[in-house]
PDB file of N, CA, C and O in Angstrom:
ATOM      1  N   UNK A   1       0.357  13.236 -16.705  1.00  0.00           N
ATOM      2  CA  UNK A   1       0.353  11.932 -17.319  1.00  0.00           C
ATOM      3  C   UNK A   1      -1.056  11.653 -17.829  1.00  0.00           C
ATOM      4  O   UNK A   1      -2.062  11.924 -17.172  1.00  0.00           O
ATOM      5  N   UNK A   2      -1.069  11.172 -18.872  1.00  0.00           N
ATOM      6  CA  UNK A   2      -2.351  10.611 -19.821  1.00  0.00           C
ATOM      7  C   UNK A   2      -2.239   9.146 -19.744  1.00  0.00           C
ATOM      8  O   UNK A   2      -1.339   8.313 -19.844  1.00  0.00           O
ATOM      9  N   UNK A   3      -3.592   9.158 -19.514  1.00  0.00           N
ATOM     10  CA  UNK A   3      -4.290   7.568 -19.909  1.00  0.00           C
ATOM     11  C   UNK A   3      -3.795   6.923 -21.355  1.00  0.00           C
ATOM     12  O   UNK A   3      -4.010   7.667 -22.312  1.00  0.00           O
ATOM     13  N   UNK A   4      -3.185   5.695 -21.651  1.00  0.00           N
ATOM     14  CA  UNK A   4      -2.886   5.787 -23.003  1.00  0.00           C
ATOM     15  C   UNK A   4      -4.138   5.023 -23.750  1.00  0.00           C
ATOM     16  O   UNK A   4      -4.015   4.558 -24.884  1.00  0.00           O
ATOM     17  N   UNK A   5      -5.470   4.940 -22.917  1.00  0.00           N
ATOM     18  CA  UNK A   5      -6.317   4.544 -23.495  1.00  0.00           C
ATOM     19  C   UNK A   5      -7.339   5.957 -23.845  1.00  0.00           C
ATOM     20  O   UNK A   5      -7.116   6.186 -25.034  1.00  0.00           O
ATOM     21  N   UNK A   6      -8.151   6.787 -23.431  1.00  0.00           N
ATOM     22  CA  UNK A   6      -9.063   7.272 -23.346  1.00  0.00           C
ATOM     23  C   UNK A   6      -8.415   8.821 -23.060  1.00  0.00           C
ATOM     24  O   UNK A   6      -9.202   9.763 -22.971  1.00  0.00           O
ATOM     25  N   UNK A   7      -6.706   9.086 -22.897  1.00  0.00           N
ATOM     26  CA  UNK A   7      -6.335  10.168 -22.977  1.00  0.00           C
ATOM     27  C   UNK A   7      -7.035  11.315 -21.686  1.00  0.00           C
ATOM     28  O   UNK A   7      -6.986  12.545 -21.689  1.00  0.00           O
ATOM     29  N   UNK A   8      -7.595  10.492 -20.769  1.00  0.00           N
ATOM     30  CA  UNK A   8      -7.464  11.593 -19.636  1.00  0.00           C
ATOM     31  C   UNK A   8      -6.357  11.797 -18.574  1.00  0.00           C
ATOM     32  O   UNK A   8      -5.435  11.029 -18.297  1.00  0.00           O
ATOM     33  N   UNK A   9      -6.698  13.178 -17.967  1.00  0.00           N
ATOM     34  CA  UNK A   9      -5.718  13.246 -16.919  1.00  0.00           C
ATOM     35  C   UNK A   9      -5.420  12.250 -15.897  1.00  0.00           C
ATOM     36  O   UNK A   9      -6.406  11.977 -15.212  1.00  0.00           O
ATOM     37  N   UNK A  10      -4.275  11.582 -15.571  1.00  0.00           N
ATOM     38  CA  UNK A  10      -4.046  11.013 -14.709  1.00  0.00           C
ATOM     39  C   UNK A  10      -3.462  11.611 -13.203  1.00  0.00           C
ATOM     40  O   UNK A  10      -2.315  12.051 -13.132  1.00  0.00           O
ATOM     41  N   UNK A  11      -4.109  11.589 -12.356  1.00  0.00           N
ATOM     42  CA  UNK A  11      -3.116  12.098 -11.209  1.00  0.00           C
ATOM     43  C   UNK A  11      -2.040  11.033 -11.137  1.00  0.00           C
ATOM     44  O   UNK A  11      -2.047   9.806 -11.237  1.00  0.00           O
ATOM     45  N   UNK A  12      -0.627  12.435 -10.814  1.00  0.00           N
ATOM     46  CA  UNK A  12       0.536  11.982 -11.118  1.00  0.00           C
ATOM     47  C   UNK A  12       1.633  12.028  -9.975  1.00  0.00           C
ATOM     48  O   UNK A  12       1.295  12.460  -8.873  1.00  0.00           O
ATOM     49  N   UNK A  13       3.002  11.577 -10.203  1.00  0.00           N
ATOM     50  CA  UNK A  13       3.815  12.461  -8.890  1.00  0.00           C
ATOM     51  C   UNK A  13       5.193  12.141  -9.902  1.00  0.00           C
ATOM     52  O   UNK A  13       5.202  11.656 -11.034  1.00  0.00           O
ATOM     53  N   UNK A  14       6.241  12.562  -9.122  1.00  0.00           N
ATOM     54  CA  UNK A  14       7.814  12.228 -10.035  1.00  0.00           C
ATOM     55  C   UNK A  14       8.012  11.488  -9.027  1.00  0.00           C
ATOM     56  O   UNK A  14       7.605  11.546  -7.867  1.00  0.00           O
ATOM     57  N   UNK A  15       9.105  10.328  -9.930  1.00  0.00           N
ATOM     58  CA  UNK A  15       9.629   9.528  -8.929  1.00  0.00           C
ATOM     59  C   UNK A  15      10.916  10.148  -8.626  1.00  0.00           C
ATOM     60  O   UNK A  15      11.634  10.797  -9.386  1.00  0.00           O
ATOM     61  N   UNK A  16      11.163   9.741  -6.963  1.00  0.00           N
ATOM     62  CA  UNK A  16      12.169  10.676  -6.247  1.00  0.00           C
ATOM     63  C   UNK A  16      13.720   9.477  -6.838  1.00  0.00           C
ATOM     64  O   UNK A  16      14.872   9.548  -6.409  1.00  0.00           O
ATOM     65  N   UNK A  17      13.401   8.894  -7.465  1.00  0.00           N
ATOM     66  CA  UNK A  17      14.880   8.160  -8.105  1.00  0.00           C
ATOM     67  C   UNK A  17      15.145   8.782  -9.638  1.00  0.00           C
ATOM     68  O   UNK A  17      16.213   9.341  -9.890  1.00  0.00           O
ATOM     69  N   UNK A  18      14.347   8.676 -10.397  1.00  0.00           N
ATOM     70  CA  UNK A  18      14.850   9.271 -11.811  1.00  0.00           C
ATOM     71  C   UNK A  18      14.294  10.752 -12.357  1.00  0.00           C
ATOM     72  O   UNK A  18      14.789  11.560 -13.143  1.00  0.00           O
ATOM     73  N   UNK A  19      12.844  10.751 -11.472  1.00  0.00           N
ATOM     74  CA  UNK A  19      12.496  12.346 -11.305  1.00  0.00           C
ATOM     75  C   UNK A  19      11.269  12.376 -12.633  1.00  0.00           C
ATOM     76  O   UNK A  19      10.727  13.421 -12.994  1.00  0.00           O
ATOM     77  N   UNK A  20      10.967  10.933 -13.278  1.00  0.00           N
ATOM     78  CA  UNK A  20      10.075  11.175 -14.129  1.00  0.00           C
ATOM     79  C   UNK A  20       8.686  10.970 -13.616  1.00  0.00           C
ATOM     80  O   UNK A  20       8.642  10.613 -12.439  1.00  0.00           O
ATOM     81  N   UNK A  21       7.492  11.121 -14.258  1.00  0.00           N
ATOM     82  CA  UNK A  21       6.539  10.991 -13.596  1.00  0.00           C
ATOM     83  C   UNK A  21       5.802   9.943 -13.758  1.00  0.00           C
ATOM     84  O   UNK A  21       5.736   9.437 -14.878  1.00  0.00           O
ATOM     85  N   UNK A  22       5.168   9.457 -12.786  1.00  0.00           N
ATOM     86  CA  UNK A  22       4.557   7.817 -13.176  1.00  0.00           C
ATOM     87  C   UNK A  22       3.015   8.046 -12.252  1.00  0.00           C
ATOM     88  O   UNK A  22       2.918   9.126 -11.670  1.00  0.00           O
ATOM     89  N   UNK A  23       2.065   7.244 -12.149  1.00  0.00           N
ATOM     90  CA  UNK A  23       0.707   7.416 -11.516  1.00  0.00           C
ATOM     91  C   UNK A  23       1.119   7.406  -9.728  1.00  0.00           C
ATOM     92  O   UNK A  23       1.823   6.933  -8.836  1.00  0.00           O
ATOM     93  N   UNK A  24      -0.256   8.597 -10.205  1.00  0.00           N
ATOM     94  CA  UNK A  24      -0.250   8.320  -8.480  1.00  0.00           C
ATOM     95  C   UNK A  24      -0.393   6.907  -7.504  1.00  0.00           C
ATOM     96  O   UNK A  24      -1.241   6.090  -7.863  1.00  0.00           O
ATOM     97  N   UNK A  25       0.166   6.703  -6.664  1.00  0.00           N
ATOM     98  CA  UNK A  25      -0.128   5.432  -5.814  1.00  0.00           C
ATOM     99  C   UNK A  25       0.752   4.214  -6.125  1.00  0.00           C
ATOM    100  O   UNK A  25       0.954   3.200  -5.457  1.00  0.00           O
ATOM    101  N   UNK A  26       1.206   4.583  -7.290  1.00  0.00           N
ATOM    102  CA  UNK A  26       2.334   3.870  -7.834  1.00  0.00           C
ATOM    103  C   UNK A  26       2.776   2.623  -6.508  1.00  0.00           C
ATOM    104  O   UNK A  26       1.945   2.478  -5.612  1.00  0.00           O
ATOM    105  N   UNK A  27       3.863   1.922  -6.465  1.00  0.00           N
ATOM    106  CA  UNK A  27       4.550   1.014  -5.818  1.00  0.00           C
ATOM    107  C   UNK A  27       5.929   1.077  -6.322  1.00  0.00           C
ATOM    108  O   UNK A  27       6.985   1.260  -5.717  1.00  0.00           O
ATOM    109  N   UNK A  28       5.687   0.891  -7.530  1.00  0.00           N
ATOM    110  CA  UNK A  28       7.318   0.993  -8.256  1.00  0.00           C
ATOM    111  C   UNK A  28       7.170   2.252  -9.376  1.00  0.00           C
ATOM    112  O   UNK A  28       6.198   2.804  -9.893  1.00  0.00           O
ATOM    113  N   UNK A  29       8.357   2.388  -9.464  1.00  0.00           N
ATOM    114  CA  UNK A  29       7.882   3.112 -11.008  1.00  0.00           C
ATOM    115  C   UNK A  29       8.793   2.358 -12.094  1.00  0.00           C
ATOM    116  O   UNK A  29       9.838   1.709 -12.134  1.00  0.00           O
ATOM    117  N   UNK A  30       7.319   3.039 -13.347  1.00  0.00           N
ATOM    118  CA  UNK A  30       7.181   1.898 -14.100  1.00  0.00           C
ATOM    119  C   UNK A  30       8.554   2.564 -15.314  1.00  0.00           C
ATOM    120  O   UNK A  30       8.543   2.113 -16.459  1.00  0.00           O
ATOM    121  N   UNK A  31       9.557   3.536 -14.946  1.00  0.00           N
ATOM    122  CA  UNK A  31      10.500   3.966 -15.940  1.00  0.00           C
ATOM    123  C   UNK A  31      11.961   3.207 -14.709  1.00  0.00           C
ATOM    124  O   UNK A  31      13.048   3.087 -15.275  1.00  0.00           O
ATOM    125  N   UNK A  32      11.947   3.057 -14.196  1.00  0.00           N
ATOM    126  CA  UNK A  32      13.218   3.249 -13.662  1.00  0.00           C
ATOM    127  C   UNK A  32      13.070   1.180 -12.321  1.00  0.00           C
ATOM    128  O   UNK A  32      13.996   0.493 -11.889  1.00  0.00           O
ATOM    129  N   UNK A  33      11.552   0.986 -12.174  1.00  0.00           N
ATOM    130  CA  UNK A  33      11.870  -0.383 -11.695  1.00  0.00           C
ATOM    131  C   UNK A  33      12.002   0.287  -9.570  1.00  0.00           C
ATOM    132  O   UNK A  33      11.845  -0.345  -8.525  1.00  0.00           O
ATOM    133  N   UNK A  34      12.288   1.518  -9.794  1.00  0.00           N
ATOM    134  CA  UNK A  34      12.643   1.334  -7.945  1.00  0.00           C
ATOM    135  C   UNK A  34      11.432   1.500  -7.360  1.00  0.00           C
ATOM    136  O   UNK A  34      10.411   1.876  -7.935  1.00  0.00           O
ATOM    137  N   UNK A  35      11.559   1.190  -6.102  1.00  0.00           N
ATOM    138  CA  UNK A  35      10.158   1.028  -5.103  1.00  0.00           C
ATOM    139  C   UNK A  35      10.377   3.076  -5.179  1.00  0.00           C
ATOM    140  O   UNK A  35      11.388   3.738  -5.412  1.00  0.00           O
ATOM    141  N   UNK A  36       8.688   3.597  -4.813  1.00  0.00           N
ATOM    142  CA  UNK A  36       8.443   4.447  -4.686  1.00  0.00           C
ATOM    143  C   UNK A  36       8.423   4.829  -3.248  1.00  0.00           C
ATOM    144  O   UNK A  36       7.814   4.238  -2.356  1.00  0.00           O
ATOM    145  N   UNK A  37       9.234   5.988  -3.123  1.00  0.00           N
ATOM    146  CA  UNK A  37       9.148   6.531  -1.194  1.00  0.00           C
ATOM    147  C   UNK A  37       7.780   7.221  -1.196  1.00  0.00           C
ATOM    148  O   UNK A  37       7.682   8.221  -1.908  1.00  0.00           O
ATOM    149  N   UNK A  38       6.700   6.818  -0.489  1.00  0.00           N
ATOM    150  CA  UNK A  38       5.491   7.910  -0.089  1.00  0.00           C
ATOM    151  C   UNK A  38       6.054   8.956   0.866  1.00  0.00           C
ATOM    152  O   UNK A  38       7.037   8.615   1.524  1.00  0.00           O
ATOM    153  N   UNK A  39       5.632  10.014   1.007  1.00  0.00           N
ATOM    154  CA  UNK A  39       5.575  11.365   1.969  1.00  0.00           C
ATOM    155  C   UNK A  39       5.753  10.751   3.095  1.00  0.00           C
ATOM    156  O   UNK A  39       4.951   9.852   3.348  1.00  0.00           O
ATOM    157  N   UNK A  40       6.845  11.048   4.096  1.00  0.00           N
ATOM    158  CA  UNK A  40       7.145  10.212   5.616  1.00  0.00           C
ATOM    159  C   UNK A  40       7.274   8.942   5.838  1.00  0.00           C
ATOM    160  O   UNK A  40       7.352   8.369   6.925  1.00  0.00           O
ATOM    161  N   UNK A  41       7.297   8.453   4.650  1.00  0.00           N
ATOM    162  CA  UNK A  41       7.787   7.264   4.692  1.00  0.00           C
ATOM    163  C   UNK A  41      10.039   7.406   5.255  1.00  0.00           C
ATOM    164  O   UNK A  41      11.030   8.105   5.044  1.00  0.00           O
ATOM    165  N   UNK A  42       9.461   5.810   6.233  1.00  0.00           N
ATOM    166  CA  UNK A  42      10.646   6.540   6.860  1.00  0.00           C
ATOM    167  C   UNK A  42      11.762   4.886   7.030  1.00  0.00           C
ATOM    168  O   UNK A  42      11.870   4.423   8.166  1.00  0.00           O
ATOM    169  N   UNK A  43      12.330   4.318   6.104  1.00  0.00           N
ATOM    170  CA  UNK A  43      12.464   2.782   5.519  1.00  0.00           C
ATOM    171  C   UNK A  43      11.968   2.122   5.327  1.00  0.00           C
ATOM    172  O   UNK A  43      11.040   2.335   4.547  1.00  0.00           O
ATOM    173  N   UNK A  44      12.167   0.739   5.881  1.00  0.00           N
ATOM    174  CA  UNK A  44      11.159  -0.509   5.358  1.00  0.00           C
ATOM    175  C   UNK A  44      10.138  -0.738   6.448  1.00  0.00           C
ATOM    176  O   UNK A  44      10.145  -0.277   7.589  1.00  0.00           O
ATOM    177  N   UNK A  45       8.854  -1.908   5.613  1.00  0.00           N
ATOM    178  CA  UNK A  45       7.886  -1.748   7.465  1.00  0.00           C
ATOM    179  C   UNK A  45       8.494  -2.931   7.688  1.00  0.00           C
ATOM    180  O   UNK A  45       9.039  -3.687   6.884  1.00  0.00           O
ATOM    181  N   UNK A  46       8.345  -3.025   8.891  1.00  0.00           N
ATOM    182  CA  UNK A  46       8.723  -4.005   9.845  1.00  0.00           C
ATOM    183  C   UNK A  46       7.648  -4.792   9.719  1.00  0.00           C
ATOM    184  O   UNK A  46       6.874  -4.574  10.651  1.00  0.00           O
ATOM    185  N   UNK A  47       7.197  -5.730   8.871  1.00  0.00           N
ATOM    186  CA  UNK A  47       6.437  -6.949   8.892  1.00  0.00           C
ATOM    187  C   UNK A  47       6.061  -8.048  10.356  1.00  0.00           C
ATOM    188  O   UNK A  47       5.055  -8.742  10.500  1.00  0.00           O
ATOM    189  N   UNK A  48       7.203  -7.906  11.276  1.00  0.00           N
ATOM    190  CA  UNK A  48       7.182  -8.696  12.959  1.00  0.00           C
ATOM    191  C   UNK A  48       6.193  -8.041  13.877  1.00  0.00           C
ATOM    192  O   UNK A  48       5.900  -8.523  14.972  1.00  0.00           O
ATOM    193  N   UNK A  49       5.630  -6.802  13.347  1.00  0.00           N
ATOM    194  CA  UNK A  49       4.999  -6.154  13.983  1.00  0.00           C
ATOM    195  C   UNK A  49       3.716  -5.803  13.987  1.00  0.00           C
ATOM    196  O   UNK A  49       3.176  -5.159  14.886  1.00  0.00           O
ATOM    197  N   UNK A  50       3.065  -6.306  12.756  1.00  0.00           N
ATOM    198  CA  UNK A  50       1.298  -6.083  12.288  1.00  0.00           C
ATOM    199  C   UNK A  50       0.968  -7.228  13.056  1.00  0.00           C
ATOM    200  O   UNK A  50       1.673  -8.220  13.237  1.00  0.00           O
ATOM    201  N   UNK A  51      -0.111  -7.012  13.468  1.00  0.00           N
ATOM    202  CA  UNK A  51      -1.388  -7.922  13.736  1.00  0.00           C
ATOM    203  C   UNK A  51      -2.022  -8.419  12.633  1.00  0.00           C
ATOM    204  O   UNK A  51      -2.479  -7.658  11.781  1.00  0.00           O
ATOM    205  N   UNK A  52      -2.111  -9.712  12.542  1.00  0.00           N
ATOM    206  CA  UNK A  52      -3.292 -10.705  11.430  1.00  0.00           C
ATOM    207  C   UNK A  52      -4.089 -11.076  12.060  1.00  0.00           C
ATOM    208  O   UNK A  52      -3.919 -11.701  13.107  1.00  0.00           O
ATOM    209  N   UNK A  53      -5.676 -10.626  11.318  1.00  0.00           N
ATOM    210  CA  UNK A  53      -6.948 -10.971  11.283  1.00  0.00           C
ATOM    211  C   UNK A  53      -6.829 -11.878  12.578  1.00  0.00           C
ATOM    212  O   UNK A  53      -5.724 -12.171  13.034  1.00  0.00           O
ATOM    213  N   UNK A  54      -7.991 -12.301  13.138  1.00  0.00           N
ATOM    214  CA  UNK A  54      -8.472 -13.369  14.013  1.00  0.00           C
ATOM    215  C   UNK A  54      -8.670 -14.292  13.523  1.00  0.00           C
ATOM    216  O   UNK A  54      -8.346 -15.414  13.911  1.00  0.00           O
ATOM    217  N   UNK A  55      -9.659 -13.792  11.880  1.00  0.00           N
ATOM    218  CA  UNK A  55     -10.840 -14.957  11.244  1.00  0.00           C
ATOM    219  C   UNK A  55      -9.349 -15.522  10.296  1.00  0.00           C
ATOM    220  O   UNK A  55      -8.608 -14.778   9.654  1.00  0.00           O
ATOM    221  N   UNK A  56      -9.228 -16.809  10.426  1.00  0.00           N
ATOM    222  CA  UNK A  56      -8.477 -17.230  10.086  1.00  0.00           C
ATOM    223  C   UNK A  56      -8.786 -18.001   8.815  1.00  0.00           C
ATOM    224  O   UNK A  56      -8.593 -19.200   8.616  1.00  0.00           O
ATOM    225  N   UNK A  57      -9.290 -17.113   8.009  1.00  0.00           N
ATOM    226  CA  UNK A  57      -9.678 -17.194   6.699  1.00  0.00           C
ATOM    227  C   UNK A  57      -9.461 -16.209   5.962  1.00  0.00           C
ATOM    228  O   UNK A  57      -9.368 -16.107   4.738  1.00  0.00           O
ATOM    229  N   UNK A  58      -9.357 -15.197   7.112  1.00  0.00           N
ATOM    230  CA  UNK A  58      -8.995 -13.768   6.121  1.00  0.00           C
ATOM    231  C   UNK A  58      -7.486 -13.109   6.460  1.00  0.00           C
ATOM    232  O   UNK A  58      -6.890 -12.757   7.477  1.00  0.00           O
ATOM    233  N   UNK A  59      -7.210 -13.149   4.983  1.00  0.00           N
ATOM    234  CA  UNK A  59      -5.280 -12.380   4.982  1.00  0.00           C
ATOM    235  C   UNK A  59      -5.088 -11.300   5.418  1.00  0.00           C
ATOM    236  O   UNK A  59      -3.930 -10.918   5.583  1.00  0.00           O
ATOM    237  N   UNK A  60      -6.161 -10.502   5.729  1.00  0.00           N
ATOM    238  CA  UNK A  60      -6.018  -9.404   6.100  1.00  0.00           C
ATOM    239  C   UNK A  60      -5.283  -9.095   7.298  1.00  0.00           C
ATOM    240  O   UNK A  60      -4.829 -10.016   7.977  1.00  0.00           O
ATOM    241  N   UNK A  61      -5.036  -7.289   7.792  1.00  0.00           N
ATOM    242  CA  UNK A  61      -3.920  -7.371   9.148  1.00  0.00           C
ATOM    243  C   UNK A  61      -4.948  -5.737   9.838  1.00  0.00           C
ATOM    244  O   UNK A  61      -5.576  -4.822   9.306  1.00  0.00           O
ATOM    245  N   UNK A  62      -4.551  -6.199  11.461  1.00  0.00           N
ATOM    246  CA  UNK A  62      -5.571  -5.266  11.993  1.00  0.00           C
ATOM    247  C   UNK A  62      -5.023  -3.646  12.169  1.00  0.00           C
ATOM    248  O   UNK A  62      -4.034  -3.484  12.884  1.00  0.00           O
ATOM    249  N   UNK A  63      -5.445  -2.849  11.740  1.00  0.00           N
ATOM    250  CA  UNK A  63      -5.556  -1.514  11.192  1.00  0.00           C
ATOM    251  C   UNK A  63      -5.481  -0.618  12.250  1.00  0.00           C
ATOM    252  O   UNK A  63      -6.031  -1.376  13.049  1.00  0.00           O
ATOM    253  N   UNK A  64      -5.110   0.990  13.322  1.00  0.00           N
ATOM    254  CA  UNK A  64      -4.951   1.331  14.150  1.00  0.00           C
ATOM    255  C   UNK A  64      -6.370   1.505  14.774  1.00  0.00           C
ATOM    256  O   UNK A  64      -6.435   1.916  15.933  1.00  0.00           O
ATOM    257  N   UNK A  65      -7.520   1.218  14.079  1.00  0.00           N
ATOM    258  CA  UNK A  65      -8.523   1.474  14.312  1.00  0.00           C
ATOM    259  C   UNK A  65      -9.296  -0.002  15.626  1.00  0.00           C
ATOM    260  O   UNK A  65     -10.275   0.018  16.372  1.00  0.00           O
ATOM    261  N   UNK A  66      -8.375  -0.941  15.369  1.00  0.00           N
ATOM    262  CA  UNK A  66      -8.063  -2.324  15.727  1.00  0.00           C
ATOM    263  C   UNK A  66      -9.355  -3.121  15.141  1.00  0.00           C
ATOM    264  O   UNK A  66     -10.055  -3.921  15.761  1.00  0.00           O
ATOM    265  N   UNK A  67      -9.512  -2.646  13.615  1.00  0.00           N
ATOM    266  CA  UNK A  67     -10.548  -4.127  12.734  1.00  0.00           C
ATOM    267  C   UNK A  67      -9.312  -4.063  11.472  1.00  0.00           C
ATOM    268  O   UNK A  67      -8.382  -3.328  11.141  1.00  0.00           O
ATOM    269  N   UNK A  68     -10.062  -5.524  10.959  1.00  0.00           N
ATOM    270  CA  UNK A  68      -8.826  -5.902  10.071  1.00  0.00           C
ATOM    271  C   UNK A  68      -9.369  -4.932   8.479  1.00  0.00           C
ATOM    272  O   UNK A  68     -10.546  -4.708   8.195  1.00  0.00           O
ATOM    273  N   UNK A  69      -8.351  -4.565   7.780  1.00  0.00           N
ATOM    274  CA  UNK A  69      -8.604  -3.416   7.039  1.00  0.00           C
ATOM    275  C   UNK A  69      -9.414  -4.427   5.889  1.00  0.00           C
ATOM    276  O   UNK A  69     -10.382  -3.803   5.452  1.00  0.00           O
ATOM    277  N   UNK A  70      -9.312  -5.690   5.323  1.00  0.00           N
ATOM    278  CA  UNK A  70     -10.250  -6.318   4.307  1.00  0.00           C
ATOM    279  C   UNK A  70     -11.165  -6.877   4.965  1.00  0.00           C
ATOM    280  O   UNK A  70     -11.127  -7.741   4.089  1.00  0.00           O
ATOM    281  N   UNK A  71     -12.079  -7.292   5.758  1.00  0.00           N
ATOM    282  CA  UNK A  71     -13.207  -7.859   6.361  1.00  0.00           C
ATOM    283  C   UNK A  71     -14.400  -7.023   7.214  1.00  0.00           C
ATOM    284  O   UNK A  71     -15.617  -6.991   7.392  1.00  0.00           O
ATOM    285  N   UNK A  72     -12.955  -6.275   7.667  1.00  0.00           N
ATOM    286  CA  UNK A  72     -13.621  -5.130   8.911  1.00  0.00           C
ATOM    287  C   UNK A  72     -14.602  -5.389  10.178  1.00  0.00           C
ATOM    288  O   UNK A  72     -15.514  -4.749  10.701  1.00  0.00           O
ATOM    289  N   UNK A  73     -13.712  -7.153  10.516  1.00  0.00           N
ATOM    290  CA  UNK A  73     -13.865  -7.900  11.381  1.00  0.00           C
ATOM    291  C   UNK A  73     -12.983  -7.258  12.684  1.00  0.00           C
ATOM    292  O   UNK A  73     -11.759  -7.165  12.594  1.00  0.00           O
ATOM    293  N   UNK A  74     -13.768  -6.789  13.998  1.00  0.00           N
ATOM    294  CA  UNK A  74     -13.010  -6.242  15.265  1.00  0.00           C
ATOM    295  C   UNK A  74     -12.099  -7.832  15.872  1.00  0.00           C
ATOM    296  O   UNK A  74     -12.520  -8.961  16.124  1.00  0.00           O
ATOM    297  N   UNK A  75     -10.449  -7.096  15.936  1.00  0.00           N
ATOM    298  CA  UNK A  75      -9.292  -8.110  16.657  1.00  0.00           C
ATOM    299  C   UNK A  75      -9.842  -8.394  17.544  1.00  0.00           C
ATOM    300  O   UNK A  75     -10.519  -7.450  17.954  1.00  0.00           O
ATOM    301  N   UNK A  76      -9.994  -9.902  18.539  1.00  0.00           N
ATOM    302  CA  UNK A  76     -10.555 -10.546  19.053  1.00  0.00           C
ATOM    303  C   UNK A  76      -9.409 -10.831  20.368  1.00  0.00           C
ATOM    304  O   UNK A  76      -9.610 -11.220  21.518  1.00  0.00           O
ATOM    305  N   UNK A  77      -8.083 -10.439  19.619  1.00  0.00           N
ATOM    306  CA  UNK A  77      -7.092 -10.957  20.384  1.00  0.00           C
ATOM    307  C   UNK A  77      -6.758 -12.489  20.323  1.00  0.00           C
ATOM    308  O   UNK A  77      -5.646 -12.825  20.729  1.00  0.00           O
ATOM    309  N   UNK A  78      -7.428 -13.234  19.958  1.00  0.00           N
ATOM    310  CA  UNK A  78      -7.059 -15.038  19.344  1.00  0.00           C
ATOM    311  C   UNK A  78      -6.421 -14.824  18.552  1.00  0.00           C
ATOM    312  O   UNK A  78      -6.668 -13.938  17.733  1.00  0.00           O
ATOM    313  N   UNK A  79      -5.019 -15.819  18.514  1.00  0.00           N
ATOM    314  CA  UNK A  79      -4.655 -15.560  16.943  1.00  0.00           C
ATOM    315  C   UNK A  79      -5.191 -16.437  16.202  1.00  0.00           C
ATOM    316  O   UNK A  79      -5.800 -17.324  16.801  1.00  0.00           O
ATOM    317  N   UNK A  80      -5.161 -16.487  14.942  1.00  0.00           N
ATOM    318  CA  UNK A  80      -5.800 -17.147  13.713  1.00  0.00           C
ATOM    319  C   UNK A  80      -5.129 -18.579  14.013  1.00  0.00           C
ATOM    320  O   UNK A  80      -3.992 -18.778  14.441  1.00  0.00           O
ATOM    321  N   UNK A  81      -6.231 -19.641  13.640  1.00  0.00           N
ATOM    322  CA  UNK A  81      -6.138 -20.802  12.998  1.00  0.00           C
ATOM    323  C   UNK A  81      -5.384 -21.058  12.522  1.00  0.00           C
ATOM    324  O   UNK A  81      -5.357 -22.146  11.948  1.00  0.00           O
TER     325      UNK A  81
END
């Protein structure tokens, strides 16, 4: 896949619904509209189950590393405000 601006290589993948190829990292693809399956991806995430930030200013959710992946503020265990 090419850039349709500047014509470079794009890293690419096929989507596993219509089999055409769309950018890497994709979410949807942009020929066919369906959500993209990543490698081991294994259904939907379970949203009841992340941890959100402490700082209750930030949207962010805490990461296995246990800091929140946008602030990179360490879980405190309080929940947010």
């Amino acid at each position: 896949m090419k850039c349709p601006h500047c014509h470079e290589a794009l890293p690419s993948l096929l989507c596993s619904e219509c089999g055409k190829e769309i950018p890497e990292k994709s979410l949807y693809c942009c020929w066919c509209g369906k959500p993209v399956k990543m490698k081991g991806e294994e259904g939907e995430i379970d949203f009841s189950q992340r941890t959100l930030c402490s700082d209750g200013n930030c949207i962010g959710v805490v990461n296995e590393k246990g800091v929140c992946h946008i602030c990179g503020k360490p879980y405190t265990g309080e929940p947010p405000i």
